[in-house]
C-alpha positions, -999 to +999 in steps of 0.1 A: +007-087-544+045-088-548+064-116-530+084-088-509+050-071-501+042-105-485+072-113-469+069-080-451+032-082-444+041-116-429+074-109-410+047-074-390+023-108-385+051-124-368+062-098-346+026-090-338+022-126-326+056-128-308+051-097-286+011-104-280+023-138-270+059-134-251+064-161-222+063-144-188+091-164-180+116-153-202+108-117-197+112-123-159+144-141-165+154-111-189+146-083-161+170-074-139+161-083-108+183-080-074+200-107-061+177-114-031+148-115-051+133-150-065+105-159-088+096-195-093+064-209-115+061-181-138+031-195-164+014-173-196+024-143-211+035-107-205-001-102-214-020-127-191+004-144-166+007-158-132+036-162-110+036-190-079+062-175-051+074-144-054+107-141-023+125-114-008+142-110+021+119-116+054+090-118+029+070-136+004+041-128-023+020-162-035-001-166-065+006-134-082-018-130-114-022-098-138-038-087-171-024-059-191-042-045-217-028-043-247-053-015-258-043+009-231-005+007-247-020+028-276-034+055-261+000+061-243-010+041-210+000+012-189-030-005-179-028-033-154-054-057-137-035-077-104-045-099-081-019-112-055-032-144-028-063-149-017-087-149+015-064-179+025-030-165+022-014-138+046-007-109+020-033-104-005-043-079-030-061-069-060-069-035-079-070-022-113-034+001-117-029+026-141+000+048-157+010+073-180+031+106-184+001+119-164+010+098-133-003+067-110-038+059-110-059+033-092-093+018-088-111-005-068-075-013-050-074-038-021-043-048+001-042-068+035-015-079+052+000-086+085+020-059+102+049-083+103+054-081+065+051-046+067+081-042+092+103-071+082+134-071+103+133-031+111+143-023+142+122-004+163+129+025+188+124+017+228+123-026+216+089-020+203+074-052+191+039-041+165+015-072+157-018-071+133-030-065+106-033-036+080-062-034+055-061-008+028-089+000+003-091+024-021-119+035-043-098+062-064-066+074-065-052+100-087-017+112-084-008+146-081+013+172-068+028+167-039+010+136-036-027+134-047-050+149-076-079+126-058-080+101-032-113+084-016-106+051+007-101+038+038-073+021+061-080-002+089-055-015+118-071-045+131-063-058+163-029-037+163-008-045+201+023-026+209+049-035+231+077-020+245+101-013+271+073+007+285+045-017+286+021-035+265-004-016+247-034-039+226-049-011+204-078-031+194-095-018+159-085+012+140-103+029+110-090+060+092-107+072+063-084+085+030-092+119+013-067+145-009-070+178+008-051+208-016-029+176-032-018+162+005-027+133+012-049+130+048-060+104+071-085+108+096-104+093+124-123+104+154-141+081+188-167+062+163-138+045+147-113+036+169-116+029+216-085+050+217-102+085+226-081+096+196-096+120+169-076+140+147-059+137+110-025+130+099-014+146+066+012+139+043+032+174+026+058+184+005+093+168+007+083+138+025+072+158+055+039+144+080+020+165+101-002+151+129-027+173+145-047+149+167-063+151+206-067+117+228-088+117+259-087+085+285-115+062+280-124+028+296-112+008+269-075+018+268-047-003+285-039+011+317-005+019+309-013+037+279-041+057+301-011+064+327+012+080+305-009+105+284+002+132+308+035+131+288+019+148+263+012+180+279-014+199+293-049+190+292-070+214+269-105+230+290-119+197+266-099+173+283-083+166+256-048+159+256-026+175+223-012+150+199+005+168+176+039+167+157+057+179+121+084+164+108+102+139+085+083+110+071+109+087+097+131+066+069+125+087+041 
């Protein structure tokens, strides 16, 4: 073998080596990242790193760790294995997250977190204060057009309270279950799954549009002001059901 047939051969083993082993740290350093945004105890690679404190405004990630597959880069896909907190932290997650020209993909997804991380420092309508937390699991997710290809999961709203100029409203428990309905995506719920009276769905269409198409009934285990007011609604169906229902703008969007 030549001498330039081995320099080459060894400058490709070189670059192999440096990408396969790039400090995390020096591509997160290299990103450009907004101002408000910091990043402290960044360890491995690009490949298999971990990051400390991730902090943004009003909000902060802890013990961020991911594997990307190398493998996945060859068949045109970015292939990603998280894991953000634990059991012991307030925002934690975890999932297997996929991409490609195709779309987003996920499996085996996982994200809690307290409502208060969720809403920052938004300002509500009517000085509405929301506490809880949110729970989100997904077995599949396919993107699609508008939204979903497939989706199979469920969302939870544990001990969710609202207050507000009106009065104080403790929610209790919420479960909604997650399906892709003609590429929408849907949540649902009926009386088994939350001690509202509430059953219905509320879908998600095209250009950032929701639809809600829901009935709620007074039952013993709503707060009486929240039983007081469902006349505001409108008429009470031959069910006794009162109408929940609304189309619009996905509000901030």
């Amino acid at each position: 073998m030549s001498l330039i047939k081995k320099i080459i051969i060894g400058v490709l083993i070189y670059l192999v080596f440096l990408v396969v082993l790039f400090p995390a740290k020096i591509a997160i350093a290299l990103a450009p990242l907004p101002s408000n945004i910091s990043v402290s105890g960044v360890n491995g690679s690009i490949w298999s790193g971990s990051i400390e404190t991730l902090s943004m405004p009003q909000r902060q990630l802890e013990q961020i760790r991911w594997e990307l597959s190398p493998w996945a880069l060859f068949l045109g896909k970015v292939k990603i294995d998280f894991q953000v907190g634990s059991r012991a932290t307030p925002v934690s997650a975890k999932g297997l997250v996929s991409w490609s020209l195709g779309g987003l993909s996920a499996q085996g997804l996982r994200f809690e977190v307290p409502d208060s991380f969720l809403l920052g420092n938004a300002k509500l309508p009517f000085r509405t204060e929301i506490s809880g937390e949110v729970s989100l699991l997904v077995e599949t997710l396919e993107q699609g057009k508008p939204w979903c290809e497939q989706l199979s999961g469920k969302l939870f709203l544990n001990q969710t309270n609202v207050k507000n100029q009106f009065g104080n409203y403790p929610l209790g428990n919420i479960e909604l279950g997650l399906s892709c309905i003609d590429g929408k995506a849907q949540l649902a719920t009926d009386e088994a799954k939350n001690q509202l009276g509430i059953v219905g769905t509320l879908q998600l269409d095209e250009g950032n549009m929701v639809r809600v198409d829901a009935k709620i009934k007074e039952t013993a285990e709503q707060p009486e002001d929240m039983r007081e007011s469902l006349n505001i609604l409108g008429k009470r169906g031959a069910d006794g059901y009162f109408p929940v229902v609304y189309q619009g703008r996905i509000p901030g969007l």
